[in-house]
The first five atom37 places (N, CA, C, CB, O) and aatype in JSON, in Angstrom:
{
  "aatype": [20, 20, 20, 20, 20, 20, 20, 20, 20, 20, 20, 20, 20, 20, 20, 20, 20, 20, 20, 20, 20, 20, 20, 20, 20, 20, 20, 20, 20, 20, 20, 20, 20, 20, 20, 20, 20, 20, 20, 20, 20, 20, 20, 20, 20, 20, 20, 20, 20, 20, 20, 20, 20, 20, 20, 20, 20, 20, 20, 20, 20, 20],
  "atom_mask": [
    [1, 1, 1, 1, 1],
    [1, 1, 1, 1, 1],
    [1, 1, 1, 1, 1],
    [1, 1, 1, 1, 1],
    [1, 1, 1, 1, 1],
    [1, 1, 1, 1, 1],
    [1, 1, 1, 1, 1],
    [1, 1, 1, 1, 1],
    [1, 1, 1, 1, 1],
    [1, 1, 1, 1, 1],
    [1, 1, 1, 1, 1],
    [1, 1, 1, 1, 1],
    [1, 1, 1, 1, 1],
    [1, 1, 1, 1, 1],
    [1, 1, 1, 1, 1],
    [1, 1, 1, 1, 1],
    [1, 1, 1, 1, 1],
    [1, 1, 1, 1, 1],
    [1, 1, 1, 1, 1],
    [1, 1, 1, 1, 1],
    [1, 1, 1, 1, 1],
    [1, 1, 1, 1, 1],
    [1, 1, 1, 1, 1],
    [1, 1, 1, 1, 1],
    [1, 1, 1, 1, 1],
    [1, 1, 1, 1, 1],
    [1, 1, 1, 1, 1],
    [1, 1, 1, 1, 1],
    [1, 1, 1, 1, 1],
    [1, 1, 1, 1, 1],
    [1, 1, 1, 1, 1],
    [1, 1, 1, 1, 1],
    [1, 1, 1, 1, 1],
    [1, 1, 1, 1, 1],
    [1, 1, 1, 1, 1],
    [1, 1, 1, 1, 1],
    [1, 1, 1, 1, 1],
    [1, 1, 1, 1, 1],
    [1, 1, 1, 1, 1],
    [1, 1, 1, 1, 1],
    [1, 1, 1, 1, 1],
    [1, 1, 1, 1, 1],
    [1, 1, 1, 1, 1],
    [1, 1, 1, 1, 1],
    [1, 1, 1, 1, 1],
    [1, 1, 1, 1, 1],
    [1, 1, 1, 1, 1],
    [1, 1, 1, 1, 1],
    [1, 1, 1, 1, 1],
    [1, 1, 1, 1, 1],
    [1, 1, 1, 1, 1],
    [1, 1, 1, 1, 1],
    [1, 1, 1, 1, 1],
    [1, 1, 1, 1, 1],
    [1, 1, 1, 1, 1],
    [1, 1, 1, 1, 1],
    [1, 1, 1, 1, 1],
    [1, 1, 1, 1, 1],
    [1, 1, 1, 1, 1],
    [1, 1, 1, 1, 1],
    [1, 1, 1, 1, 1],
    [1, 1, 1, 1, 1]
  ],
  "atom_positions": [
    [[-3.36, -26.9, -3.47], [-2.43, -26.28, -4.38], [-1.02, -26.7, -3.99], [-2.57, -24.73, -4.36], [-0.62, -26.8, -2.83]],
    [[-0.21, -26.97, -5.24], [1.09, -27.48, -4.4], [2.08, -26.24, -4.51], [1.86, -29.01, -5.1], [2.08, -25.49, -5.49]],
    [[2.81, -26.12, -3.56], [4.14, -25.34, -3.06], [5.23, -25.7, -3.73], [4.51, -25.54, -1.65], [5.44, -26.89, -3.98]],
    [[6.2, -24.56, -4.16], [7.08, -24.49, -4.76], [8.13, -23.91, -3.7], [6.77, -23.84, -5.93], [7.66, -23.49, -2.65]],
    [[9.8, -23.85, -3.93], [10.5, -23.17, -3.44], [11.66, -22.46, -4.47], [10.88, -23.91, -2.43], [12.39, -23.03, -5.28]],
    [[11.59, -21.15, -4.18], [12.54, -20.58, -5.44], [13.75, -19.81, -5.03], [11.72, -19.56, -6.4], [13.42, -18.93, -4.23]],
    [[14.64, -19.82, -5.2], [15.95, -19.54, -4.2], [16.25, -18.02, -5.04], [17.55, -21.02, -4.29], [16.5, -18.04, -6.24]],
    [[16.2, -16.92, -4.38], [16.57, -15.95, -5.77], [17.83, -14.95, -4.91], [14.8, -14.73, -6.52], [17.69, -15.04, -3.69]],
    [[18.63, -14.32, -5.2], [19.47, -13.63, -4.47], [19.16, -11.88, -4.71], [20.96, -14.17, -4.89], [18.99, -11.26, -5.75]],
    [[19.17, -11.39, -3.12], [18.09, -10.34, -3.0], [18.74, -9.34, -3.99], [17.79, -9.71, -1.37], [18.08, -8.46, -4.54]],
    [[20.08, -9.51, -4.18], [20.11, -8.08, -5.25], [19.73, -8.32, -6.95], [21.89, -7.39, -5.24], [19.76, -7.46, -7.82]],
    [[19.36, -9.87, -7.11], [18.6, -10.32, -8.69], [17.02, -9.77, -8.37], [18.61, -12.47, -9.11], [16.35, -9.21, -9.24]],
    [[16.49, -10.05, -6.88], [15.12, -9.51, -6.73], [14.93, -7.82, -6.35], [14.46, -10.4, -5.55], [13.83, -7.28, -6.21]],
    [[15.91, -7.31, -6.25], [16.3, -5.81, -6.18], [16.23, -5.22, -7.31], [17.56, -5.53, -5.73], [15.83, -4.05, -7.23]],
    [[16.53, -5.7, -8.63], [16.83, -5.66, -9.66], [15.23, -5.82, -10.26], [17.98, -6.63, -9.94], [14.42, -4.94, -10.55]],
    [[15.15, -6.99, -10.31], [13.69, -7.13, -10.55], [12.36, -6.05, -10.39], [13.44, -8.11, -9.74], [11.56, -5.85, -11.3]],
    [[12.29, -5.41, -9.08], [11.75, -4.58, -8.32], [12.17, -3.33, -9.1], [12.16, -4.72, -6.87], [11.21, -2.59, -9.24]],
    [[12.99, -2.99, -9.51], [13.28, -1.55, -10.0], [12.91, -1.57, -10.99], [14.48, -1.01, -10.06], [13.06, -0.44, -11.46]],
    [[12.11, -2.7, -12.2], [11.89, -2.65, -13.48], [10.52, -2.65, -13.28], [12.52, -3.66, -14.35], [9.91, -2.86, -14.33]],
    [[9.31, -2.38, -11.56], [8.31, -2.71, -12.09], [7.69, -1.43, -11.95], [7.72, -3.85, -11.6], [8.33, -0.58, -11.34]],
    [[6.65, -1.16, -12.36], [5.57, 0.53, -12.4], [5.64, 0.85, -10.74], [3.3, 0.28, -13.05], [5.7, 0.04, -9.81]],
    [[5.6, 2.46, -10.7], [5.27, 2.8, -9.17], [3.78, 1.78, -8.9], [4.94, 4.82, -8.93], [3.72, 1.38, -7.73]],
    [[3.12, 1.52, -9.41], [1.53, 1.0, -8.92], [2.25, -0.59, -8.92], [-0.22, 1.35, -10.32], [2.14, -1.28, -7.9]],
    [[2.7, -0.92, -9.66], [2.91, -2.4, -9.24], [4.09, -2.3, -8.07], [3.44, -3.44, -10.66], [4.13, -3.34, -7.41]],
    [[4.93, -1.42, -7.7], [5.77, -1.27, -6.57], [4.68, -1.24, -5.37], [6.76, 0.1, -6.68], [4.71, -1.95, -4.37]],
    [[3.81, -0.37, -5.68], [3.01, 0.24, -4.51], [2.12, -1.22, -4.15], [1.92, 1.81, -5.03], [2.06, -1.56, -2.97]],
    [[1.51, -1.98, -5.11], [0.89, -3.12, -4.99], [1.57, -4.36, -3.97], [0.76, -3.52, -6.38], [1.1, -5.08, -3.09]],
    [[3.1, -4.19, -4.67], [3.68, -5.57, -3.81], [4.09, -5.19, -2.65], [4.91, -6.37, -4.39], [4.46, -6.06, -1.87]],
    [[4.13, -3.78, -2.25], [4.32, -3.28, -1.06], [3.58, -3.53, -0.04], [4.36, -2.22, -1.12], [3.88, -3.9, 1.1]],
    [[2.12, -3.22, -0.74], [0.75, -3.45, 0.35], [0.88, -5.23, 0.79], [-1.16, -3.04, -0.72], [0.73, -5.7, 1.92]],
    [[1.18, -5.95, -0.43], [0.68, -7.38, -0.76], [1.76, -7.99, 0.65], [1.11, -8.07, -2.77], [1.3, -9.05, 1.08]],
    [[2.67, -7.66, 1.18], [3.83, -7.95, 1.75], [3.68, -7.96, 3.33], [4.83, -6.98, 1.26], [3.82, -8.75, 4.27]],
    [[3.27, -6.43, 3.06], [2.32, -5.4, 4.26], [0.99, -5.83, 4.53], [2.03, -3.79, 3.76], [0.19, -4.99, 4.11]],
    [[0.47, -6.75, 5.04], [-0.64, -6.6, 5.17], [-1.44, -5.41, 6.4], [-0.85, -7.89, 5.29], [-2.51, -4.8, 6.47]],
    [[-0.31, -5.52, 7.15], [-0.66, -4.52, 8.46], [-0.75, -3.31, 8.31], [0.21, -4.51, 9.47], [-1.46, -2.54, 8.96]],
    [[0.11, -3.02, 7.27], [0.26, -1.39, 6.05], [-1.5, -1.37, 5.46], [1.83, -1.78, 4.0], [-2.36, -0.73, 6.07]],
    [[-1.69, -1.91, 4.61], [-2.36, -2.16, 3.67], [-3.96, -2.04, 4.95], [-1.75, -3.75, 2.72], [-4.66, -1.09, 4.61]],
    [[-4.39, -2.6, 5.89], [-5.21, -2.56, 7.07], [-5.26, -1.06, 7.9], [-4.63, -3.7, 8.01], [-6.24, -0.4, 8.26]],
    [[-4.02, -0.83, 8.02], [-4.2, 0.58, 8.97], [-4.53, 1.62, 7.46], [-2.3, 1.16, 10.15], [-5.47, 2.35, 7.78]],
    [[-4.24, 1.84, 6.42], [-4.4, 2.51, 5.3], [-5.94, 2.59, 5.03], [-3.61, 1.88, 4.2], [-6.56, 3.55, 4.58]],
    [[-6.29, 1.7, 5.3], [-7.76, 1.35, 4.55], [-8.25, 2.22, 5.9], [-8.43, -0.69, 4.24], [-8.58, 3.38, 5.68]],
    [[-8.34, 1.62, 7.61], [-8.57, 1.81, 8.06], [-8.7, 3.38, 8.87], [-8.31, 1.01, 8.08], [-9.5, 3.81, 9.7]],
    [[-7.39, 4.04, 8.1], [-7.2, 5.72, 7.84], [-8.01, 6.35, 6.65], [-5.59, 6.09, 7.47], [-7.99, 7.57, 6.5]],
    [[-8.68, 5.59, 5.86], [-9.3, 6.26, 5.01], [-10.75, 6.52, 4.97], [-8.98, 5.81, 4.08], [-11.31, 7.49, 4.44]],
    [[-11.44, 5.22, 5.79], [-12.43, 5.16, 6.66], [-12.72, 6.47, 7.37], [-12.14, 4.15, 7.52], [-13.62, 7.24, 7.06]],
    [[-11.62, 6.67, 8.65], [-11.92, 7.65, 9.03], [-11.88, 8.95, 8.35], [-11.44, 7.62, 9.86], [-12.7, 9.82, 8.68]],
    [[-11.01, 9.18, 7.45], [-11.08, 10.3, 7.23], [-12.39, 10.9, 6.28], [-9.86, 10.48, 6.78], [-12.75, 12.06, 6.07]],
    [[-12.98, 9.52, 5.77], [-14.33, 9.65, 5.16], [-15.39, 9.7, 6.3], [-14.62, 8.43, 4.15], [-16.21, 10.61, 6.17]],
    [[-15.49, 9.16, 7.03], [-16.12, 9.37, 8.12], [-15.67, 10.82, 8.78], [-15.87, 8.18, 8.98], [-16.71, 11.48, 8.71]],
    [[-14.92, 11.44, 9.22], [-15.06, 12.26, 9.68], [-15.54, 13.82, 8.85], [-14.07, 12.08, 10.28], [-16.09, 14.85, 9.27]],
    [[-14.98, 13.34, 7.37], [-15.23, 14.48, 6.06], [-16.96, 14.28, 6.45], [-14.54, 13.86, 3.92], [-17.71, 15.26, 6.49]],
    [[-17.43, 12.9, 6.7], [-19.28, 13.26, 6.32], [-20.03, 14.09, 7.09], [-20.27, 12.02, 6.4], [-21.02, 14.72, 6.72]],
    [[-19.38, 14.07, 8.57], [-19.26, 14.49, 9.76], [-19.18, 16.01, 9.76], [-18.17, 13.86, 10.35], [-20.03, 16.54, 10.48]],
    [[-18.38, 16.81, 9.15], [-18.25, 17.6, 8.64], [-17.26, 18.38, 9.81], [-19.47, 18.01, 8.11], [-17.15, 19.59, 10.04]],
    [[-16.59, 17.21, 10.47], [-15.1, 17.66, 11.12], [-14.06, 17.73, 10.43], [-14.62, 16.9, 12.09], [-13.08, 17.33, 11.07]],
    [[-13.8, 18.11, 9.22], [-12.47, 18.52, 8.44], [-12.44, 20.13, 7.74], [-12.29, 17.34, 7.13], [-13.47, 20.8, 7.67]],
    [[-11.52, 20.47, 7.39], [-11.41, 21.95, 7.3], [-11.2, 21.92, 5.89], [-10.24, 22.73, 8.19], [-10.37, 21.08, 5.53]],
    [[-11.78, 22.64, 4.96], [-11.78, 22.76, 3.58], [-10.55, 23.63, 3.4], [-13.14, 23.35, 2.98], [-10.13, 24.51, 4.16]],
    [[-9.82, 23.02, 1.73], [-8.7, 23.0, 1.85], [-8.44, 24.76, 1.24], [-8.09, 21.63, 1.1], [-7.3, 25.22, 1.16]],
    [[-9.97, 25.72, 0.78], [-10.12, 26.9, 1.04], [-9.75, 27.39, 1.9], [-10.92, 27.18, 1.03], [-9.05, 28.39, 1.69]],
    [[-9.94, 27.06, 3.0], [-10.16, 27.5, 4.13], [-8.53, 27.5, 4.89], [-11.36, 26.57, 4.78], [-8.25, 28.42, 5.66]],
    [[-7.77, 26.69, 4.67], [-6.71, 26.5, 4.63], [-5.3, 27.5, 4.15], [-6.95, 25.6, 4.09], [-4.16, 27.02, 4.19]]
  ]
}
């Protein structure tokens, strides 16, 4: 695949960014983040794992 280079100035891509949906914000956030996007997944794991487990406190109960 060939590479491009695109020169943009961060407050035209600031700009850009404020016109897109919270889910497409939240998307290019993760996409950026990969280390975000890994520990997230990896927090949700557990917390499904521990819900099966039946170490979490119902939010009754609460």
């Amino acid at each position: 695949m060939s590479k491009i280079n695109i020169k943009v100035d961060l407050a035209d891509l600031k700009e850009a960014i404020s016109h897109l949906s919270e889910d497409e914000k939240e998307a290019l956030f993760f996409e950026l983040n990969p280390g975000w996007s890994k520990a997230l997944k990896k927090m949700e794991e557990e917390a499904i794992r521990e819900d099966d487990e039946g170490k979490t406190v119902s939010f009754e109960d609460v």
